[in-house]
N, C-alpha and C positions, 0 to 999 in steps of 0.2 A: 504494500500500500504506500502509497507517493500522495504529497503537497497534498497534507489533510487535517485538520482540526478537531478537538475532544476535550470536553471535561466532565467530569464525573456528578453528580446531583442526587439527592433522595426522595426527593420534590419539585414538583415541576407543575404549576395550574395549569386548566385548561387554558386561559388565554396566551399563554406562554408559549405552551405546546403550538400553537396557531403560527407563531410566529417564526420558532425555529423550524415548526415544516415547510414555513414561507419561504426559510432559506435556506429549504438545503438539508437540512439537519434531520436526522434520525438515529434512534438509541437500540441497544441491546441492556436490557437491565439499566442498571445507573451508569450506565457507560453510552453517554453522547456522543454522537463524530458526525463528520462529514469531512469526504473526503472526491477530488476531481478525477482524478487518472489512478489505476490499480494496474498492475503487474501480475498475469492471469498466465498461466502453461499457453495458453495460445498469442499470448504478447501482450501491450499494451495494449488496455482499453480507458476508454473516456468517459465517464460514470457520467449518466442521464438519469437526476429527478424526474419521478412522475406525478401528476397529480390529475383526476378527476374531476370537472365542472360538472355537480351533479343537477345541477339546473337543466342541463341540456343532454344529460347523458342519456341514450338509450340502446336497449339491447338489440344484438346481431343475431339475422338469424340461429346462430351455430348456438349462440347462449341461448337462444327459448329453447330449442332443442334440450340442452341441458339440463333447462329448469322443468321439462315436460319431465324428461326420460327418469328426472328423480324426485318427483313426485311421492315416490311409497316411501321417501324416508323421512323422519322425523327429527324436526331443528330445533334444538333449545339456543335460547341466547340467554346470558347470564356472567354475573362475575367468574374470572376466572380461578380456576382449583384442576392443581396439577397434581392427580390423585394417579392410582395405579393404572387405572385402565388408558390415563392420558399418558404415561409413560411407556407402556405398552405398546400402544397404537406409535408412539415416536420411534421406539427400539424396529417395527417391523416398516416403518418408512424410511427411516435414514440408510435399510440396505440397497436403494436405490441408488446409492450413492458409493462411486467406485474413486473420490478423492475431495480433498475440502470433507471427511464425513464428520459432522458436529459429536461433540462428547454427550453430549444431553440438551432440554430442554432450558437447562440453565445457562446455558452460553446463549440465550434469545432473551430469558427473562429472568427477575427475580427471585426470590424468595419467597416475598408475596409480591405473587404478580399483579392482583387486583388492585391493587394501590400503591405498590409502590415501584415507580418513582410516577407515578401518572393513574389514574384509573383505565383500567381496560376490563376487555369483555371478551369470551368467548364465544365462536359459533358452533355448538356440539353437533355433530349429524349422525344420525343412530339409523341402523337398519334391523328394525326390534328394539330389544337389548344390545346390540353389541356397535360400540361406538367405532365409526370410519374413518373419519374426516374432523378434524377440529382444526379452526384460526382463532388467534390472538389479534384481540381492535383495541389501540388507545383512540381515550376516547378525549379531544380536544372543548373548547367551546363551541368553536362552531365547524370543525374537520374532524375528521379521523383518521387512522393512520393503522394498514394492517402491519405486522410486527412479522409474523410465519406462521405457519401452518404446514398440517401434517393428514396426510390420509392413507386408507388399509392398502397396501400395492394389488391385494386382491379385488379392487375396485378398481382398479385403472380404467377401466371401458366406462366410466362415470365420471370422469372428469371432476373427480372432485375436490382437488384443487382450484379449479374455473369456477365450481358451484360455490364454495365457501367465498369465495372473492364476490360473485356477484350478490350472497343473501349479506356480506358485508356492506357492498353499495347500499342495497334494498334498506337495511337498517339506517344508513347514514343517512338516506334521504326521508326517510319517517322520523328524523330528528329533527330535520330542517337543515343540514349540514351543509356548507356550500362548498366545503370540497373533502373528497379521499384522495388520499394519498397508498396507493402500492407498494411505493419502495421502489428499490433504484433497479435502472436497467443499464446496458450500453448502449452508446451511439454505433459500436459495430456490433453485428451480431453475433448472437450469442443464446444459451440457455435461459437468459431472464424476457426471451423476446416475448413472450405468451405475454406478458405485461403491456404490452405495448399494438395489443388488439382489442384494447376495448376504444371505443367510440368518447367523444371531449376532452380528449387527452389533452395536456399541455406539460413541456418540461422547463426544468428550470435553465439557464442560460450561462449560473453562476455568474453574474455580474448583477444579481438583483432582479431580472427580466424574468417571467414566466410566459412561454410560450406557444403556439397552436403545434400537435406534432399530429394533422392529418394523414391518418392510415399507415399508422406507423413511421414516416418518414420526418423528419427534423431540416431546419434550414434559416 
């Protein structure tokens, strides 16, 4: 990681939150950064904020599709609590993963993640009893900001990854939220591209500037 910024916090209010997603900024636990350019096995990349105008945002066909095809499952939203079956469900998603693979759910969040350094929420997705899919949402005054998320690799034909992101939207705009924020992607392509198909996109400029990235593209 290159030319990049952090400081540590225990608290942070929502209007606060608002303002360092305005520029840029985003945390793991009480651990703040923002950072431009990263040094990735495939070379340098040029780290692209994202953020959501939920005002205007609407869904593509491939997401109704999604939100059809999983219909039978059942979505709580609520404070978050990293209990066993939420550790669980992370232990059989992170084998997904063949390098960068995280230690645990604690290198994304706290201790107590519900409050601290920020309130956040979970979006549980249960098929029955047995939990899939859960995201982590701070929650701002008037944004929100997803953190990660994790789902059953025996669900992959569910996309539900793309489904948690969008009942995130869903929620932030039954707040009144005028913006979500994803989380960062690159301006060259890359694994974080799925980020950068949803529809009101804007990224940030790093000079202060938040701007239009239709259909994926930047300029």
């Amino acid at each position: 990681m290159l030319h990049g910024q952090y400081f540590e916090a225990d608290r942070v209010s929502p209007a606060q939150l608002d303002v360092l997603w305005a520029n840029g900024w985003r945390h793991f636990g009480t651990y703040f950064y923002r950072y431009w350019i990263n040094v990735t096995p495939e070379g340098i990349c040029h780290v692209l904020p994202l953020r959501i105008r939920l005002a205007v945002f609407r869904l593509s066909e491939s997401q109704r599709r999604i939100r059809r095809r999983n219909r039978d499952l059942r979505v709580i939203i609520r404070p978050t609590v990293l209990d066993a079956a939420t550790h669980a469900l992370f232990e059989r998603h992170k084998r997904r993963f063949t390098d960068n693979v995280p230690d645990s759910l604690y290198d994304f969040l706290s201790t107590q993640p519900a409050s601290v350094p920020c309130q956040n929420k979970e979006i549980a997705v249960y098929d029955g009893e047995r939990l899939v899919a859960k995201s982590f949402l701070d929650i701002g005054k008037r944004a929100t900001s997803s953190v990660y998320g994790v789902f059953d690799p025996d669900y992959a034909k569910r996309s539900l990854g793309i489904l948690t992101m969008l009942l995130e939207i869903a929620y932030s705009q039954e707040r009144g939220d005028e913006f979500y924020y994803p989380g960062y992607a690159y301006h060259e392509a890359s694994h974080y591209d799925y980020k950068k198909r949803f529809t009101a996109l804007e990224w940030f400029d790093w000079h202060g500037n938040w701007r239009d990235l239709p259909n994926g593209h930047y300029g």
